[in-house]
C-alpha positions as a LaTeX table, in Angstrom:
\begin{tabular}{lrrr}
\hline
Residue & $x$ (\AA) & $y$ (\AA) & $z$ (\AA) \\
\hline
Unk1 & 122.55 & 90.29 & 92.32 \\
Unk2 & 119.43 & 91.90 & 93.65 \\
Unk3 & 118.49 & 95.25 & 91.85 \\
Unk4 & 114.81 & 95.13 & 91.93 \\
Unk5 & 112.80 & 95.24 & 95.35 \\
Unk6 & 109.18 & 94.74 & 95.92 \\
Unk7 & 107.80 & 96.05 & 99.44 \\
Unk8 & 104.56 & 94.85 & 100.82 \\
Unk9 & 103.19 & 97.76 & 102.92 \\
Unk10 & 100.50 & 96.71 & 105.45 \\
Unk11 & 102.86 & 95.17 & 108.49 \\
Unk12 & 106.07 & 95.97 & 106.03 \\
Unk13 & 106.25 & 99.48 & 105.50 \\
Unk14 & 103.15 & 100.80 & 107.34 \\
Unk15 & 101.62 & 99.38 & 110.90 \\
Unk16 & 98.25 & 99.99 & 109.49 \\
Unk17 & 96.49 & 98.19 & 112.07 \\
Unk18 & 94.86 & 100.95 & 113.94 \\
Unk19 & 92.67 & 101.52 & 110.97 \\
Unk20 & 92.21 & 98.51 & 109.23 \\
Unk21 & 91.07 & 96.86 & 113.47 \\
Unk22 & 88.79 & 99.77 & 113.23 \\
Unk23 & 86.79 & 99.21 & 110.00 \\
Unk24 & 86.23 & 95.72 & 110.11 \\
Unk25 & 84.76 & 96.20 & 113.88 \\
Unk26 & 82.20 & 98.88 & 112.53 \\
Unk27 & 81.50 & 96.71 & 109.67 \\
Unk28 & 80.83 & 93.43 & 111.52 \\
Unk29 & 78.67 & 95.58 & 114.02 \\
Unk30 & 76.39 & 96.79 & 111.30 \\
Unk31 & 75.48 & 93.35 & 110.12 \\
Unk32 & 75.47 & 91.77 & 113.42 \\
Unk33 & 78.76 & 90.00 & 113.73 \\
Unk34 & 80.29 & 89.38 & 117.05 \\
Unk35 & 83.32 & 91.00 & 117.57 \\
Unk36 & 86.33 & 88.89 & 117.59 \\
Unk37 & 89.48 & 89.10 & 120.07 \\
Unk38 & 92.10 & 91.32 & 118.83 \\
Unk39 & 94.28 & 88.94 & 117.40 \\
Unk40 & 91.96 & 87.25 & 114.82 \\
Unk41 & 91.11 & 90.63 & 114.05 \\
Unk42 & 94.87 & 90.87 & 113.27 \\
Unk43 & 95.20 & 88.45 & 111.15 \\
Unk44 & 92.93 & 89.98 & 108.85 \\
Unk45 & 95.51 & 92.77 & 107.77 \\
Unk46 & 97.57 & 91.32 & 105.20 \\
Unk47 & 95.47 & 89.36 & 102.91 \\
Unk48 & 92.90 & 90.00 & 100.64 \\
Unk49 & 89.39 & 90.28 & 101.67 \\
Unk50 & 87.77 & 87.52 & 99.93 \\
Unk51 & 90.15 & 85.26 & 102.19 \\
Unk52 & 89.95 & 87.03 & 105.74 \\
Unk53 & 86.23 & 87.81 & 105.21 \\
Unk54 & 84.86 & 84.20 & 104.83 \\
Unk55 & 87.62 & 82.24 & 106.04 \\
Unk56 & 88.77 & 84.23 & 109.55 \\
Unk57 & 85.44 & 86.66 & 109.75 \\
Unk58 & 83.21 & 83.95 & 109.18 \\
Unk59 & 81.56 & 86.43 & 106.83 \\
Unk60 & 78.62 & 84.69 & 105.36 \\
Unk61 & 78.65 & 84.96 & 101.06 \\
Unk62 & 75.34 & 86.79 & 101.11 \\
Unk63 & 76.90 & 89.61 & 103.52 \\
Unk64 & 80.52 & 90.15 & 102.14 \\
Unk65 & 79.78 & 92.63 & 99.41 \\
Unk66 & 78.00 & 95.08 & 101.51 \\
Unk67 & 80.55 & 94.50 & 105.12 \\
Unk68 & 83.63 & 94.93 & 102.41 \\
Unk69 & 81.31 & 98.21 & 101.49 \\
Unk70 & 81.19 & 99.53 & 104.88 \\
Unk71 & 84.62 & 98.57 & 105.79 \\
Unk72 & 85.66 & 100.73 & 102.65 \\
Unk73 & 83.29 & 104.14 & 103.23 \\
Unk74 & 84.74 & 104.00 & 106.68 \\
Unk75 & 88.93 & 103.33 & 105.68 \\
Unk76 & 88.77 & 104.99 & 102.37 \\
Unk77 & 85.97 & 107.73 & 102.47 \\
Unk78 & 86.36 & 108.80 & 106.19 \\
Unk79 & 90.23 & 108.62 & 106.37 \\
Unk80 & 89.87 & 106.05 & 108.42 \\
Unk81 & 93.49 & 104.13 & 106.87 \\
Unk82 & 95.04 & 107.30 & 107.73 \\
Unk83 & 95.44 & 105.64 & 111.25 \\
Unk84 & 98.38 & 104.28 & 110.47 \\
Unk85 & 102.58 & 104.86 & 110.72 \\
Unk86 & 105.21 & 104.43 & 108.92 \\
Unk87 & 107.76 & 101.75 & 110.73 \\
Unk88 & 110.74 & 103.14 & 112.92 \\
Unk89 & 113.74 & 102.97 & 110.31 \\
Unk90 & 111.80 & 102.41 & 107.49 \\
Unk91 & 112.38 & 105.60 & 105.54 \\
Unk92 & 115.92 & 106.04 & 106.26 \\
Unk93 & 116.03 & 102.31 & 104.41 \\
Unk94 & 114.41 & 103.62 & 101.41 \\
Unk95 & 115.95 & 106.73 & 101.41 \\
Unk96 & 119.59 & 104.72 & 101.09 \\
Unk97 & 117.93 & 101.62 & 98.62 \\
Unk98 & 117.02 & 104.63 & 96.58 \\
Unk99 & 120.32 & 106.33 & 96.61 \\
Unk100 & 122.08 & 103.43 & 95.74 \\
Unk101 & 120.36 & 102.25 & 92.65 \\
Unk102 & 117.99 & 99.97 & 93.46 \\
Unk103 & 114.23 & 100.03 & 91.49 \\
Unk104 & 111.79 & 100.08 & 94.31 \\
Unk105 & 108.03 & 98.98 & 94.00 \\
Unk106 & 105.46 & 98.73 & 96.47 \\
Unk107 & 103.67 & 95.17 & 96.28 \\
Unk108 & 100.15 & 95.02 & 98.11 \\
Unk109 & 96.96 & 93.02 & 97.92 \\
Unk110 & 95.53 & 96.65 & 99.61 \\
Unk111 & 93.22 & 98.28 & 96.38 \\
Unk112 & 96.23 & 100.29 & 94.63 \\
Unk113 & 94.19 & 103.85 & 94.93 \\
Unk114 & 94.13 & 103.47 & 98.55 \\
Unk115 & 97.56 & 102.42 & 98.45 \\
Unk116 & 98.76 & 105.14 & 96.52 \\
Unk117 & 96.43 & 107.86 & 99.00 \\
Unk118 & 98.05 & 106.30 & 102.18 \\
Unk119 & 101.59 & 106.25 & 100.90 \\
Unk120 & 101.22 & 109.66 & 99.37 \\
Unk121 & 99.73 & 111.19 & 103.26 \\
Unk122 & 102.64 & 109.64 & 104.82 \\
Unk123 & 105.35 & 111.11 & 102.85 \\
Unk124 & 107.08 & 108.05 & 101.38 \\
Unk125 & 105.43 & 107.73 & 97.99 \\
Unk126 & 108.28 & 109.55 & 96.13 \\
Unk127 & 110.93 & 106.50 & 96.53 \\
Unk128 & 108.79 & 104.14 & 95.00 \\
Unk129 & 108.88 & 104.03 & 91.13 \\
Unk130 & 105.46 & 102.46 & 90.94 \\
Unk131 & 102.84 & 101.28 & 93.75 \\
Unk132 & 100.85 & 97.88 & 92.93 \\
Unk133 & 97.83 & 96.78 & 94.39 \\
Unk134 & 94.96 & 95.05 & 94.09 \\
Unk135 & 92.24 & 95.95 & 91.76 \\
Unk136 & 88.58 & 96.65 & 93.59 \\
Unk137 & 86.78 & 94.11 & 91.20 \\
Unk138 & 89.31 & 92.00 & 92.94 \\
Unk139 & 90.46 & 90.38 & 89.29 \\
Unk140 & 93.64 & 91.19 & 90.63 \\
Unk141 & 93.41 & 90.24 & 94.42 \\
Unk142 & 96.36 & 87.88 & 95.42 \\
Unk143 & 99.99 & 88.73 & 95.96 \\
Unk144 & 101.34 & 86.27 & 93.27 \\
Unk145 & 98.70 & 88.18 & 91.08 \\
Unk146 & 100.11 & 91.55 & 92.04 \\
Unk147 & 103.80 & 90.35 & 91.79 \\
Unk148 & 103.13 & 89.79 & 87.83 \\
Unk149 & 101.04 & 92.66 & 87.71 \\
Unk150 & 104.57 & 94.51 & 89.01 \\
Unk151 & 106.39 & 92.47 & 86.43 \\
Unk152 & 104.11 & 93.51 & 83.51 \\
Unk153 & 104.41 & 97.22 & 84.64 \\
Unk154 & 108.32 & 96.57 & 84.79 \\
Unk155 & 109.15 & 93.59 & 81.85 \\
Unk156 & 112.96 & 94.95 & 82.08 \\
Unk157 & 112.70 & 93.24 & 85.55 \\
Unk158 & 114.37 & 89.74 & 85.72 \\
Unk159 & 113.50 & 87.42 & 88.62 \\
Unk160 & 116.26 & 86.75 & 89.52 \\
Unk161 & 117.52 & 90.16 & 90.41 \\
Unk162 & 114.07 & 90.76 & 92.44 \\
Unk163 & 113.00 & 90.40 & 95.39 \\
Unk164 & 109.63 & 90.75 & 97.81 \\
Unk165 & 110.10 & 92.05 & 101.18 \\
Unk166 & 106.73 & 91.06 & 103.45 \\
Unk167 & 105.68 & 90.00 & 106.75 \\
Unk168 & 103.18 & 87.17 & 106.13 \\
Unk169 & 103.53 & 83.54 & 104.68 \\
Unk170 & 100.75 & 85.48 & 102.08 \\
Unk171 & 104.47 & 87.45 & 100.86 \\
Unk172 & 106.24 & 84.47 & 101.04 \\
Unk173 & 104.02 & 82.36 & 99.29 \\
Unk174 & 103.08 & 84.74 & 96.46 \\
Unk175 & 107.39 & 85.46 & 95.79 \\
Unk176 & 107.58 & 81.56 & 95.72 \\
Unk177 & 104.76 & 80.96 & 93.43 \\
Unk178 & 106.27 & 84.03 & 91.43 \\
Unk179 & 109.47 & 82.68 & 91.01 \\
Unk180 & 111.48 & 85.67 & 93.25 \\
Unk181 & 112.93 & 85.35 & 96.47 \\
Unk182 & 111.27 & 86.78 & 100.00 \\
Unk183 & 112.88 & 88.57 & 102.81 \\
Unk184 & 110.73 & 87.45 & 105.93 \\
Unk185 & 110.02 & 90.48 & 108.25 \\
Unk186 & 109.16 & 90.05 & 111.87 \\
Unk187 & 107.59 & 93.16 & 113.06 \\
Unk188 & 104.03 & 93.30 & 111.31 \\
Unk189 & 101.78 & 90.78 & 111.47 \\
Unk190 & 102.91 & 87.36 & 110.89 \\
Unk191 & 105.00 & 85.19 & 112.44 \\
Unk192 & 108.75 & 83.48 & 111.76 \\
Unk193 & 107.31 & 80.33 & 112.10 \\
Unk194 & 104.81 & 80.75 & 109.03 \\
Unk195 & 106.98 & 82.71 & 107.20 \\
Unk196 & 109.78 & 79.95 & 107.48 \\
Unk197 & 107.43 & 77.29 & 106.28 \\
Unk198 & 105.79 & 79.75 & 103.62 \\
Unk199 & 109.49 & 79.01 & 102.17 \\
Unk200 & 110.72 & 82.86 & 102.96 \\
Unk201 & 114.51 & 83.19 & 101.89 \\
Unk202 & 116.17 & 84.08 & 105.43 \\
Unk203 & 113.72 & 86.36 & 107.70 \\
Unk204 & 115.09 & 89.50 & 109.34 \\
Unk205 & 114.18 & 91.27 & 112.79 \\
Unk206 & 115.14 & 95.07 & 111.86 \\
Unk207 & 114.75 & 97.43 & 109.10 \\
Unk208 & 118.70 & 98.20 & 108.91 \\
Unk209 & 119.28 & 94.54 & 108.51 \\
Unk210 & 117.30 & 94.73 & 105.45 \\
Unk211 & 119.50 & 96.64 & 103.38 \\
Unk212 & 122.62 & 95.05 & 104.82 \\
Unk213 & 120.78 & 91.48 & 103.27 \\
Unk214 & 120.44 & 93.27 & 100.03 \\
Unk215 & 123.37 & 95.09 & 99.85 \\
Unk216 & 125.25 & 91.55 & 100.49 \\
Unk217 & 122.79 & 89.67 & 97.88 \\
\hline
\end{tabular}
C-alpha cells in the first residue's frame, strides 16, 4: 500500500522550462558557446548540472564552474526560475493526496533553496511536508542521492509504501536504484520510451490518473 509519495518538480509539478531555456542560453553566450536547438536545450532540465553541462552542453571542465555561476545569478538572483507554472491539474492532485493521508515530499536534483523559493512563489509549498534537493556543493547531486536524503529526513518511511513520481528515465532510474517504485509521467520532459526502459512502474498521461494509480496501489 502506497502512503508515502515523492514528486520530482522540474517537468512533474512545475514546466520550468521557460527559465531554466533562458539561463543556460545567457550562460553559454557569455563564454562563447553556440547556442543549441531547443530541444537539446530541453534535455538539460531534469538532471543535474554536472551531467547536462559536460555531457549535452559540451561544457568544457575548465568553464563549468563559472557558466553554472552565471546560469545561477541569472535563475536564482534575477528571478529568472520564476518563469515557470505549475501543471494544469496538478494542485487539485495534491490538494486531494493531502486530504487523504498521504505524506508528500518533493524529490529534485534542483539546489533545495531554490526549490523551496520556487515552490513557495507558486503557492504549492504548503502540501509538501518536506522539499529535497540537491545540495550546491553538489555532494548531494543525483536523484538516487536525494531519494535517501528524503529517506534520512523521513526513517519512518518504508520503501515499500513509497513511491517517486517523475518525468525522466533520471526519476526512474534513481526510484530503481533506491529500491521504490516510479510513476512515469508524460507531460514534462522525457519520453515513454526512456522512461519504460529506465524500468518506470506503469507511466501515466494525466495528472488525475495519478491519484487514481495511487489510490488503487
Amino acid at each position: 500500500m502506497i502512503k508515502n509519495v515523492y514528486f520530482d518538480l522540474d517537468g512533474t509539478l512545475v514546466d520550468s522550462a521557460p527559465g531554466i531555456i533562458e539561463g543556460l542560453k545567457i550562460a553559454l553566450t557569455k563564454y562563447g558557446y553556440d547556442i543549441p536547438d531547443f530541444a537539446t536545450l530541453r534535455k538539460c532540465v531534469g538532471p543535474p548540472f554536472t551531467y547536462s553541462f559536460p555531457n549535452i552542453l559540451h561544457i568544457r571542465d575548465e568553464d563549468f564552474h563559472d557558466t553554472v555561476a552565471t546560469y545561477r545569478h541569472y535563475y536564482d538572483d534575477e528571478n529568472g526560475m520564476f518563469n515557470a507554472k505549475v501543471y494544469a491539474g496538478i494542485e487539485e492532485v495534491l490538494a486531494d493526496l493531502v486530504k487523504r493521508g498521504y505524506c508528500l515530499f518533493v524529490c529534485t536534483s534542483k539546489p533545495e533553496p531554490t526549490a523551496r523559493k520556487l515552490l513557495k512563489k507558486l503557492g504549492i509549498d504548503h502540501y509538501f511536508t518536506d522539499i529535497c534537493g540537491a545540495t550546491l556543493d553538489a555532494k548531494i547531486d543525483t536523484k538516487t542521492q536525494v531519494i535517501e536524503l528524503c529517506f534520512r529526513r523521513a526513517p519512518w518511511h518504508k520503501r515499500e509504501e513509497t513511491v517517486l513520481v517523475g518525468d525522466t528515465k533520471y526519476d526512474a532510474e534513481g526510484a530503481k536504484q533506491s529500491g521504490i517504485d516510479c510513476i512515469g509521467v508524460t507531460w514534462g520532459f522525457g519520453s515513454r520510451w526512456d522512461l519504460e526502459d529506465a524500468g518506470a512502474s506503469v507511466i501515466l498521461d494525466y495528472p488525475d490518473e495519478v491519484l487514481d494509480y495511487i489510490e488503487a496501489n
